[in-house]
N, C-alpha and C positions, 0 to 999 in steps of 0.2 A: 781161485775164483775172484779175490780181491781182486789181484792184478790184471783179472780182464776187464771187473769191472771198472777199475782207474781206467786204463785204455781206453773204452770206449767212451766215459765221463769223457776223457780228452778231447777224442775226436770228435765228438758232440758240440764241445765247445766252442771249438775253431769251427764249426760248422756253423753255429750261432753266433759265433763273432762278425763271419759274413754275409750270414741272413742280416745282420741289423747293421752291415756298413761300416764297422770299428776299422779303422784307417789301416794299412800296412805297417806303419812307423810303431803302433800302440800291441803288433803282434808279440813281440820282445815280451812286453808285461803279463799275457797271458800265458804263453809259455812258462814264464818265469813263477807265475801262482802255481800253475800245475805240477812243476819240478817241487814247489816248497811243498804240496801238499802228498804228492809222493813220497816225500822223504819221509815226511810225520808219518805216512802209512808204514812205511819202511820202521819207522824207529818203534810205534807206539801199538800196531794195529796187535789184533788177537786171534787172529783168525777162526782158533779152537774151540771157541766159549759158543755153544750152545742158541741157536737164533729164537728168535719173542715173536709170535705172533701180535702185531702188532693192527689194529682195526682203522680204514681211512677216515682221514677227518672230511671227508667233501663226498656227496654222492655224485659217482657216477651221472653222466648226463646222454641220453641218446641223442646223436646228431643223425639227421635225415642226409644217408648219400646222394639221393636225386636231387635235395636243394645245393649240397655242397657239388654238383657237377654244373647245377645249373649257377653258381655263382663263380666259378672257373670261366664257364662260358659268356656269364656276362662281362665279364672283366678282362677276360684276355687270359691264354696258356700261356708258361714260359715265360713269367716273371715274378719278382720280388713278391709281388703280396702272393701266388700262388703256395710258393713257400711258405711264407706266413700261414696261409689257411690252413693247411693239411698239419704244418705243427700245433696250432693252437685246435683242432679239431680233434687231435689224436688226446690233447692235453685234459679238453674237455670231455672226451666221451672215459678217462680213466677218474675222472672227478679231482685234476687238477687248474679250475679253471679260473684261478686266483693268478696263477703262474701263466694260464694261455693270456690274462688280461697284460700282465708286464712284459711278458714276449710281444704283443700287440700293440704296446706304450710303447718299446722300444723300436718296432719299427715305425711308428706315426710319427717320433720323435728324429729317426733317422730319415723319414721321407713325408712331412707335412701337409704334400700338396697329394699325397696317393688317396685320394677316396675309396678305393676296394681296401686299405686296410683301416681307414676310421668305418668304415661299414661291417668289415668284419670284428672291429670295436668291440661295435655295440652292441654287439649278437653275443660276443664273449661276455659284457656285463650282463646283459639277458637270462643268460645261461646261468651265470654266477646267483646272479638275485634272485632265483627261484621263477622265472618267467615273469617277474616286472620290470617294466618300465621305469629303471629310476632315473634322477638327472643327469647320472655319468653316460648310462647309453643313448638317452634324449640328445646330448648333448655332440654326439660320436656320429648318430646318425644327422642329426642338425647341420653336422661339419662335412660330412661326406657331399649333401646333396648342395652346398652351399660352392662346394669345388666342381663341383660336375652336374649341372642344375639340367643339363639334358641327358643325362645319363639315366636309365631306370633303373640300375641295383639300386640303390641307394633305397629308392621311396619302395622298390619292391623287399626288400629285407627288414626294411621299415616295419612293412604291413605281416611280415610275418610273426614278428617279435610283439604284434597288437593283438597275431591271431594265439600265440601262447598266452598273453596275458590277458585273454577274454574279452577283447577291444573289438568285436566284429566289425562295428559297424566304420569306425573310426579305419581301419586295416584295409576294410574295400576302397574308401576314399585313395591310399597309397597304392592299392594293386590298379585303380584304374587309372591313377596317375604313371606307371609306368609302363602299364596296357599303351597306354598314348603316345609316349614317348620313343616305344620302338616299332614303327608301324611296318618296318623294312626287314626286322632282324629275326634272324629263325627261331628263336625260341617264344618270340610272341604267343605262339599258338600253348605252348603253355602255361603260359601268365591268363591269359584266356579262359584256359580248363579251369585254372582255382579259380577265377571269378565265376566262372561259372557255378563251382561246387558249393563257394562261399551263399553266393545269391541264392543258390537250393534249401543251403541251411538258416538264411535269414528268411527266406518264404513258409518255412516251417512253422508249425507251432511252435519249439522250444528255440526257435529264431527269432520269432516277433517280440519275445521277453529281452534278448541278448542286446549286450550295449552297443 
C-alpha cells in the first residue's frame, strides 16, 4: 500500500506542477525529489508497525455545488482556474483549506492577471477564517474586480462571502452590482432568484435587525 500510495503522491504532483505552470526545464528537479524520497521510503519506511488514529486539525467545510457550477459558468469551462476550483473545493470540503489557499497563491502567482482565481482567493480565505471577511480575502476579491471591473463573479462571490459572514445588507449591494453587469448572460436569472430570496429575508422581521 506504501507503494501505491508514493505513485499516486507522484502523479499528483506532476499534475500540480502543471496546474501552476512550473516550466519543462524545472521537470528534471521534481522528478529528481520524488526519486530521493522514494529511496528514504525504500531504505527507512516500516510498513508493519500498527496505524494511530490520528484526529483533523481543520474542520471540514461544506462547499454549495450549485455556487461551484455557477462559478464554472461565470468564468468559462476548460481552463486553468477551472482546475484550480474543483482542487482547492475538494481541499476545502475535507478541511484542508490552509493548503487549498497555497494551491491558489500559487496559481495567482503563476497567472496574476486571472481574476477567477484571486476570486476563488478569497472564498478559500472565507472558508479558512470561519466565514470572515479578513484583509487577505478583502484584499483577493478587491484584486479580481479591479482586473475584470465588468465582469460580475467577482462582486457576486464577493456578496456571497458577506452572506456567510452575516453582511446582508452590504452582500445585496454586490449581488446587485453583478445583477447589472450581466444583463445578456444566462445565468442572470439566477443572480436574480438570491436577490430576490436575500430581499424576502431582509423584509422580514429577523431582516430588519440584520447588517
Amino acid at each position: 500500500m506504501g507503494w501505491i500510495a508514493l505513485a499516486v503522491l507522484g502523479a499528483g504532483a506532476f499534475v500540480l506542477a502543471r496546474v501552476l505552470g512550473v516550466p519543462r526545464s524545472l521537470s528534471s528537479f521534481v522528478g529528481a525529489a520524488l526519486m530521493l524520497g522514494a529511496a528514504g521510503y525504500a531504505l527507512q519506511a516500516r510498513p508493519g508497525l500498527p496505524g494511530i488514529s490520528v484526529s483533523p486539525s481543520a474542520h471540514a467545510v461544506e462547499v454549495d455545488p450549485g455556487l461551484s457550477e455557477l462559478r464554472v459558468e461565470m468564468f468559462g469551462r476548460h481552463t486553468q482556474a477551472e482546475s484550480l476550483f474543483f482542487a482547492s473545493d475538494a481541499l476545502i470540503r475535507s478541511g484542508s483549506s490552509k493548503t487549498a489557499i497555497a494551491l491558489l497563491i500559487g496559481g495567482a502567482n503563476a497567472n496574476p492577471n486571472d481574476s477567477a482565481v484571486w476570486t476563488a482567493l478569497g472564498s478559500a480565505y472565507v472558508a479558512n477564517d470561519g466565514n470572515t471577511i479578513s484583509p487577505a480575502a478583502r484584499f483577493a476579491f478587491n484584486r479580481a474586480m479591479q482586473l475584470t471591473p465588468n465582469d460580475p463573479g467577482p462582486p457576486f462571490f464577493l456578496g456571497v462571502a458577506l452572506i456567510g459572514a452575516g453582511e446582508f445588507r452590504e452582500a445585496r449591494k454586490w449581488w446587485m452590482r453583478a445583477f447589472l453587469l450581466s444583463p445578456d448572460i444566462a445565468f442572470r436569472a439566477q443572480i436574480s432568484e438570491r436577490l430576490a430570496l436575500l430581499d424576502a429575508f431582509l423584509a422580514s422581521p429577523m431582516g430588519r435587525d440584520a447588517r
